[in-house]
N, C-alpha and C positions, 0 to 999 in steps of 0.2 A: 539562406532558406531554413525553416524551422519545421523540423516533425511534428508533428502531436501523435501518440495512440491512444487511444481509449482503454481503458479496462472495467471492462463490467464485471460486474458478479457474479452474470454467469457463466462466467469464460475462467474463473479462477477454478487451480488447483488445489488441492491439499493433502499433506502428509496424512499417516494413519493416528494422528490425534493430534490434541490442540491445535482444532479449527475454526473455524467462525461459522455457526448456524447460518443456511442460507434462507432466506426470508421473502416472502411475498404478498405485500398487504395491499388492500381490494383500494383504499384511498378511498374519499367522496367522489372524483371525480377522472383520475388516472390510477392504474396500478403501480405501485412503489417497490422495488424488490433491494435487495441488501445482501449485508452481511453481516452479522450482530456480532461483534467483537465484545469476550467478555471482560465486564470491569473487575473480577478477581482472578483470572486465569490468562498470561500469556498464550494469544492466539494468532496462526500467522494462516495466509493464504499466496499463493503464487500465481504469475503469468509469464510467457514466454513470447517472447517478439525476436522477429528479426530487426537489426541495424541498420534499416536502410537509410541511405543521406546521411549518415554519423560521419561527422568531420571530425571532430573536436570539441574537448569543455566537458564541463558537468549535465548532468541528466535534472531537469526539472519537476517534480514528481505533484500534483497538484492532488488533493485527496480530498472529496466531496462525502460531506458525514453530518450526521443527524444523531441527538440522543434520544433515545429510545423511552425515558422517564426521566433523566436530570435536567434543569435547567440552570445549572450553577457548576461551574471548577474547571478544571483542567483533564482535557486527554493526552497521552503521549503518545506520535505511530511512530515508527519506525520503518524504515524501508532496507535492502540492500539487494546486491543485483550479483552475478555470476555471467561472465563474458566467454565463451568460449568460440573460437576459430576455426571453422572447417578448414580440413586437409593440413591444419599447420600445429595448432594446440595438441599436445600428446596427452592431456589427462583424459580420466575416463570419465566420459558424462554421467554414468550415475553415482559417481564419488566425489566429486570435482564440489569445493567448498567456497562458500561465497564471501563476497568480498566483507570488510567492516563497512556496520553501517553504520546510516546518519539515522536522525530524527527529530522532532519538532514537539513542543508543547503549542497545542492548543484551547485555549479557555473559553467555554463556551460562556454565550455571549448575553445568556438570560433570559428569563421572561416568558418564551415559548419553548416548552420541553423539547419538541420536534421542529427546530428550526433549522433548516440548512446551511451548513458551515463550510468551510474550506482553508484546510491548512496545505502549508506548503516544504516540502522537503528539498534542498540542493543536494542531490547527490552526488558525490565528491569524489567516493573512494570507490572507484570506477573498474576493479578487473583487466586492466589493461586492456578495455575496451578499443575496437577497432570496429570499420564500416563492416556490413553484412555480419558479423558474428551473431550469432543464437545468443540470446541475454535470456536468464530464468531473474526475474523480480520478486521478492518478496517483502510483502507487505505484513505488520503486525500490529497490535496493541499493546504497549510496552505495562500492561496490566500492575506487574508488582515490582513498578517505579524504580528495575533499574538504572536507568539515563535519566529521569527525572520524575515528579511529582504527580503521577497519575491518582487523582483523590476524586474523579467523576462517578459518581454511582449510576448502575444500570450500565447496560447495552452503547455501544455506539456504532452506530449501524453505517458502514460502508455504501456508496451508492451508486458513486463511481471512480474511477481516479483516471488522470491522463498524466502521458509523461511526454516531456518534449526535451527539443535538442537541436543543435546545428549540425 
């Protein structure tokens, strides 16, 4: 059996700086809301889920994204997550540091600035993840090409992300 969660926008956290502008454009015909991850500044945003049905394996992280004005180059996100155990993990939750993460380049695909994309992240390195545990997820834009070649200009606007698992 496979989980999916959803993660909207508007359900992400954020630290007291470098965060992603949250956004809400009127559309022609639906409202579009987001996250504008900036393309010079590493920006990260979080969510918090419980484990339920976690067996085992990698976390699947699926990230639905639009640029905001490019229509050419590559984004890079980044994910990583923090597993912790009720009644059994002795760290303290608000110190408790997260796992190494993965990340993905993806190359936007042309032609229409605002077209929706979808990259995909294996998350691997997993916290000693176990069923029910509190997972905090964070999500980023690896802006100034740590891990790889972020060279998209503008915005890349977050819109949803789901994560799934056995």
């Amino acid at each position: 059996m496979t989980t999916t969660i959803q993660l909207l926008p508007e359900s992400a956290q954020f630290l007291g700086s470098a965060f992603p502008q949250y956004l809400k454009n009127s559309g022609s015909s639906f409202p579009v809301s987001g996250l504008a991850f900036d393309a010079a500044t590493d920006e990260s945003a979080f969510w918090k889920f419980k484990a339920i049905n976690y067996t085992s394996g990698n976390l699947t992280l699926d990230i639905f994204w639009y640029a905001d004005t490019a229509s050419s180059a590559n984004v890079v996100w980044e994910a990583q997550i923090s597993a912790i155990t009720p009644d059994t993990d002795t760290q303290d939750i608000e110190t408790d540091g997260l796992a190494t993460l993965n990340y993905v380049s993806d190359a936007h695909l042309g032609t229409t600035g605002q077209r929706l994309h979808k990259a995909t992240i294996t998350i691997s390195n997993l916290d000693s993840l176990a069923a029910d545990d509190i997972v905090h997820l964070r999500i980023a834009r690896d802006a100034n090409g740590t891990n790889a070649t972020d060279d998209m200009t503008g915005d890349a606007i977050l819109v949803m992300a789901t994560l799934s698992y056995s």
